[in-house]
C-alpha positions, -999 to +999 in steps of 0.1 A: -417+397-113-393+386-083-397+407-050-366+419-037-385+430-001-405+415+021-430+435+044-452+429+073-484+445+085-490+449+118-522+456+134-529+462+173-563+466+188-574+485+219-602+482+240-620+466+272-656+468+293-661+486+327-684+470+355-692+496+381-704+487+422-722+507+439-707+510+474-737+517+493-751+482+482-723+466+469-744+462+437-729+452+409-741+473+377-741+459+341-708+457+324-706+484+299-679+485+267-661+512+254-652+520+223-618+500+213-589+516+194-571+501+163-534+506+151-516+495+118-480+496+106-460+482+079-424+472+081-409+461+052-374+441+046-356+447+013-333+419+002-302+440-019-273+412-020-257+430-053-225+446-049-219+482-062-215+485-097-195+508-120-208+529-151-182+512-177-194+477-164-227+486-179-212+505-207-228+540-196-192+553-192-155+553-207-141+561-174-122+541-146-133+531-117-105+544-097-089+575-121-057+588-113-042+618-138-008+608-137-001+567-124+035+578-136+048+608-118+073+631-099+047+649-083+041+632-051+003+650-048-018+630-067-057+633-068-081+601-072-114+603-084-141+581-087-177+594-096-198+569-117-204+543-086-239+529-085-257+506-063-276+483-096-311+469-091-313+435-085-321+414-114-362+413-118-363+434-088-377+470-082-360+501-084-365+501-042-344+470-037-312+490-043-299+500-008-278+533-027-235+538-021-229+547+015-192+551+017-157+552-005-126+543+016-094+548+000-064+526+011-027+525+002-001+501+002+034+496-009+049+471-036+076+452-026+093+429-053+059+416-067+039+417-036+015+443-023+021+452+016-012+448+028+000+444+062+008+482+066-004+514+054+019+537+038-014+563+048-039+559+077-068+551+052-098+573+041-132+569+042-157+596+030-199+595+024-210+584-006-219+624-015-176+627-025-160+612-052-122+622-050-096+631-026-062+639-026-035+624-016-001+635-002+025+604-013+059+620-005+089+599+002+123+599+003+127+569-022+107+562-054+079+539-047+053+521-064+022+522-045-013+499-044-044+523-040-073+503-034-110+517-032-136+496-009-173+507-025-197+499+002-236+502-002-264+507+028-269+472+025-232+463+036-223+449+003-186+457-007-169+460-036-135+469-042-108+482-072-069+487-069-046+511-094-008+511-090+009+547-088+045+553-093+061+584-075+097+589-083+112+623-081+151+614-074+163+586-102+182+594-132+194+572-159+236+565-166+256+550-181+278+516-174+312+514-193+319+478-189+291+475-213+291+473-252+279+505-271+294+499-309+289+493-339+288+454-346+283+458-381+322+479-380+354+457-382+365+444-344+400+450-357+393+490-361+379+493-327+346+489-339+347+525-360+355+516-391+326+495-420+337+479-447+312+460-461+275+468-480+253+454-457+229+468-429+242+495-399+239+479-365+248+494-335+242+475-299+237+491-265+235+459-241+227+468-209+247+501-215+221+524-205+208+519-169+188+534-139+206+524-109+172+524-085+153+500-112+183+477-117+184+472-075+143+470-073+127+449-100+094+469-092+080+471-127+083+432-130+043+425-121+021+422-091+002+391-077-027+392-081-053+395-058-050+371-030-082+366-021-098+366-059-122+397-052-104+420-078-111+409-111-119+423-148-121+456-149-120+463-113-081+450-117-053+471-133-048+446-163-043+472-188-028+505-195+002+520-171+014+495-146-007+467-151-005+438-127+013+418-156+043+443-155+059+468-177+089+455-203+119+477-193+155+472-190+162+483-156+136+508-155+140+520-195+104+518-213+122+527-247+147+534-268+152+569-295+174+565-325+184+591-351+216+597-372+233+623-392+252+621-425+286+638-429+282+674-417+247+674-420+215+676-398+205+648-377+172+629-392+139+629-372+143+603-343+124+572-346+117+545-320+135+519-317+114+483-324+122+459-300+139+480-277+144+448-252+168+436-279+192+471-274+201+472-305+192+487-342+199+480-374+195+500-406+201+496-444+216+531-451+238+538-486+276+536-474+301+548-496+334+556-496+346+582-475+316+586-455+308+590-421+276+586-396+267+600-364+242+579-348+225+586-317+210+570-291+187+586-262+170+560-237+138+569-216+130+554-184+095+543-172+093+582-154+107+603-183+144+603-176+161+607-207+203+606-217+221+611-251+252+595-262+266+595-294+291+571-318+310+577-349+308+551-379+334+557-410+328+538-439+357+525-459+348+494-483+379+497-509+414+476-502+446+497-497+465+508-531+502+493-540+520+508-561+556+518-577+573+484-566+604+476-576+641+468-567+668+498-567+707+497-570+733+525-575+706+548-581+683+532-604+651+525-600+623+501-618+647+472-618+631+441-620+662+421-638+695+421-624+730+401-625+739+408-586+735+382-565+744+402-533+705+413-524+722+433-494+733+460-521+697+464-534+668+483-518+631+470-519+607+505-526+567+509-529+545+533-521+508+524-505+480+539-499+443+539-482+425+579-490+397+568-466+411+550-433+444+552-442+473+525-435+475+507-400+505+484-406+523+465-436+535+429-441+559+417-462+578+390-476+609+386-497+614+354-510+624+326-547+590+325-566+603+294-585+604+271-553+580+297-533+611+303-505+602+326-484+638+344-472+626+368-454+594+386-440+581+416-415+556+432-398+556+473-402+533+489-379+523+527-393+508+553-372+477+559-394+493+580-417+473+580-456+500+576-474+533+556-473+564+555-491+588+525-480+623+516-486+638+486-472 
C-alpha cells in the first residue's frame, strides 16, 4: 500500500542532579539525581494532491455538477445547487488522506459575442462552507443576457476544482416579422403571385429569414463560447451538452424551431408537426391537390426562450388549362360562320366564349391571321379582371 501521510514522533526528556554545600563548611555533599520526566507526541503530515471530485465522475450519480432548474428562462431568480461534491481518496491511499470539501464559491460572468467577461462580475461572488449546497441568485437586468456561472470546489488541502453552466435570462424579447422577406409558396406559379399551384408535385412553402427576434439578430449570443482559457474546465465539468452548450445552439436569429400544420378546404387544421431542418426555413409536403382545392398552411416559429408567432398563407390549386369554346365568325346576324364570300373582314365579328371554373381568366391573347402562308394580320393582348367566365366579341 502507498502512504498518503507522513508522521513524526517526538519525544522530550526531563531531568537533572542536585549537589548541595553546606555553608557552615563550604562542604560540598554528593550529587544526588532526581527522577527525570518523559514526553511524546506525534505529528503527522497527510499528502492529499487530488482535486475534489463529483458523484457522476465516479458514476454514483445522474446529476450535474452545477444544476440549474431552468438555464433558459424569464425568471431572473434562479437557484443553483450542487450537492454530490467529494473530496476522493487518493489512489492506494487511506481513507485519512482525503483532506474533505471546505468551501463552494459561486461566480458570475457575462457573455459577450463568444467570450466570457471574466474581467468583471455581473455579482460580487459567493463563497459558502462546504455544509451548503445551493444558493440563490438574483440575475435581474434590464436586457436579456447570457450569463457564465462558474463553481470553484476547494478542499482543506487547497486543492481546487472548478465547473461553469451558461444561464439565459430574457424577459423583454419577442419574435416579428420582416416583410422584405419571402413567405410563399415556391411550389405556386410566380406569375399568380405565388397563390395559385398548378402542377402534381410536392407543397413547399419558404420563410427565409421572415421570422426574426430583433435582440438575437443584433447579439449573436447563442453562436458558442471559448472555451476555457486556461484548460481547467474540461469533460463533464464543461457545459458540452444539453442547453447552451459551449458549441452553441442552431437558431436563426434566436429561433430554436419551426411548427407547421395545414387545413384542407373549410376544415380543421391537422396536428402540428416540426419542421426538419428548420435552418433550411422551408417545408415541403406531398399532399393530394385537386382541382378546386385550397390549403391553409401555417407556420408558428419559437425562439430559444419560448416566444412564439403565427402567420398564415393561402395555396389554391388549379392544374387544368382554360376552356375555348363557341368560336366562330358572325355577319348580319349569323353566327357559326366558318365559310364566307366577303372579303371586307371589317364587316365580320370574331366571338368565343372562355372559361377557367377554378382561377378563372387573367388576360387573353389573340391573333387573326392567313393560315395558308401563316400571316399573322393582326393580334392583341386583353387583360380581364379575374372574372370565371368570358364572352368576347371583337
Amino acid at each position: 500500500m502507498l502512504y498518503n501521510r507522513l508522521c513524526l514522533q517526538y519525544k522530550a526528556e526531563g531531568g537533572g542532579f542536585l549537589i548541595a554545600k553546606d555553608t557552615r563548611d563550604n562542604t560540598v555533599l554528593p550529587a544526588v539525581p532526581y527522577k527525570k520526566t518523559v514526553s511524546h507526541r506525534q505529528v503527522c503530515y497527510r499528502l492529499d494532491k487530488v482535486q475534489p471530485e463529483y458523484c457522476s465522475v465516479t458514476g454514483s450519480c445522474s446529476l450535474e455538477p452545477l444544476h440549474i432548474d431552468q438555464r433558459i428562462s424569464r425568471d431572473p431568480i434562479q437557484t443553483v445547487r450542487f450537492a454530490g461534491w467529494s473530496d476522493p481518496v487518493p489512489a492506494g491511499g487511506a481513507s485519512v488522506g482525503a483532506s474533505k470539501i471546505e468551501t463552494f464559491e459561486i461566480r458570475v460572468n457575462e457573455v459577450e459575442v463568444n467570450k466570457v467577461i471574466y474581467t468583471t462580475n455581473f455579482l460580487l461572488p459567493t463563497k459558502v462552507n462546504h455544509t451548503i449546497t445551493s444558493i440563490t441568485l438574483n440575475l435581474t437586468s434590464d436586457i436579456p443576457h447570457l450569463f457564465c456561472l462558474t463553481l470553484e470546489v476547494k478542499d482543506v488541502a487547497g486543492n481546487v476544482r472548478q465547473c461553469r453552466r451558461f444561464v439565459l435570462v430574457d424577459e423583454t424579447t419577442f419574435i416579428e416579422t420582416n416583410t422584405d422577406r419571402p413567405f410563399l409558396f415556391t411550389s405556386a406559379s410566380p406569375d399568380t403571385g405565388f397563390t395559385w399551384q398548378t402542377h402534381h408535385n410536392d407543397i413547399c412553402l419558404l420563410w427565409k429569414e421572415y421570422f426574426f427576434n430583433k435582440f438575437y439578430f443584433d447579439n449573436e449570443l447563442l453562436n458558442g463560447v471559448e472555451a476555457d482559457t486556461h484548460g481547467l474546465i474540461t469533460g463533464t465539468y464543461e457545459q458540452i451538452s444539453g442547453e447552451l452548450p459551449v458549441s452553441g445552439t442552431p437558431n436563426v436569429h434566436g429561433i430554436v424551431k419551426y411548427m407547421v400544420s395545414w387545413k384542407l378546404n373549410d376544415g380543421a387544421f391537422l396536428p402540428e408537426i416540426e419542421v426538419p431542418n428548420f435552418l433550411n426555413q422551408t417545408f415541403c409536403k406531398r399532399l393530394p391537390v385537386i382541382d378546386g382545392e385550397t390549403y391553409v398552411f401555417n407556420v408558428r416559429p419559437v425562439d430559444i426562450v419560448g416566444n412564439t408567432y403565427n402567420e398564415r398563407r393561402t395555396l389554391f390549386i388549379d392544374q387544368s388549362v382554360p376552356q375555348i369554346t363557341e368560336i366562330w365568325l358572325e355577319k348580319d346576324g349569323y353566327e357559326q360562320l366558318f365559310v364566307h364570300d366577303s372579303t371586307d373582314l371589317s364587316k365580320m365579328q370574331m366571338t368565343f366564349d372562355a372559361f377557367d371554373p377554378h382561377s378563372g381568366i387573367m388576360k387573353i391573347h389573340w391573333r387573326f391571321g392567313i393560315a395558308d402562308t401563316s400571316t399573322e394580320m393582326i393580334s392583341e393582348h386583353l387583360a380581364v379582371r379575374n372574372p370565371q367566365n368570358v364572352s368576347f366579341i371583337s
